[in-house]
N, C-alpha and C positions, 0 to 999 in steps of 0.2 A: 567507456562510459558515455554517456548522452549527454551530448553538445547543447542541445535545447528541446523540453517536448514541444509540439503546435500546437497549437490550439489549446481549450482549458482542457487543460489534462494534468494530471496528476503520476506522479512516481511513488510507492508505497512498498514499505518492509512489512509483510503480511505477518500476521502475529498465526502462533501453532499451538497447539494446546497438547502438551504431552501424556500421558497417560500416567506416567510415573508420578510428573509433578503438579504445580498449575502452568500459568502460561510461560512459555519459550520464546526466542527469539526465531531460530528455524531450525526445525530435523525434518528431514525428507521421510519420514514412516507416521506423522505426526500429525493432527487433524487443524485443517487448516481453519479458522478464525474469521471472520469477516469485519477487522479490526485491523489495524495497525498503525506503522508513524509515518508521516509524509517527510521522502528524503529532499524531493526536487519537483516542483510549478512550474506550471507552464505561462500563457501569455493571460492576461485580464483576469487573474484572477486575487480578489483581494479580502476575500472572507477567511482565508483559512494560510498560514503560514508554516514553512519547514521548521518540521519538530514536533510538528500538532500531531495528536494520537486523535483517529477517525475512526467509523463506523460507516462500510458502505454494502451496498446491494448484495447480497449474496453470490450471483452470479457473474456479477461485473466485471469487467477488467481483461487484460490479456498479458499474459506472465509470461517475464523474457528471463534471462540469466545473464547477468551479465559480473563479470570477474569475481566467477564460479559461486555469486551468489544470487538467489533468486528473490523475482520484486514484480510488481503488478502495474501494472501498467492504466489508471482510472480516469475517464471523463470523470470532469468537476461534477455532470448533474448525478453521478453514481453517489457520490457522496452523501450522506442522510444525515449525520451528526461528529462536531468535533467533542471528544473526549475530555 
């Protein structure tokens, strides 16, 4: 797991939208969302806290894996609205 992000940055559970149902939590065939919940914050950032459900950039972020589940990696200025 990540010890601490730098700088404002953000850790996010990107939200999926299944075709079957409405939205999911994560399936890998499944279209991804530009939405989710912020797991973990990084330094100076004091608008927005873990647990908050956001709204950010479409193309933002860099998606890591870590303990075989996938998360996005967001600058705080990606972010456009909390939920």
């Amino acid at each position: 797991m990540i010890k601490k992000l730098l700088g404002q940055r953000v850790l996010v559970k990107r939200d999926y939208l299944n075709e079957k149902s409405s939205l999911v939590i994560s399936k890998d065939d499944d279209l991804e969302l530009n939405t989710g919940q912020i797991i973990y914050i990084g330094d100076d950032i004091a608008d927005i806290k873990m647990g908050d459900r956001i709204l950010f950039e479409e193309l933002a972020g860099q998606s890591v894996d870590l303990n075989n589940e996938r998360y996005l990696v967001l600058n705080y200025e990606n972010v456009i609205a909390i939920l």
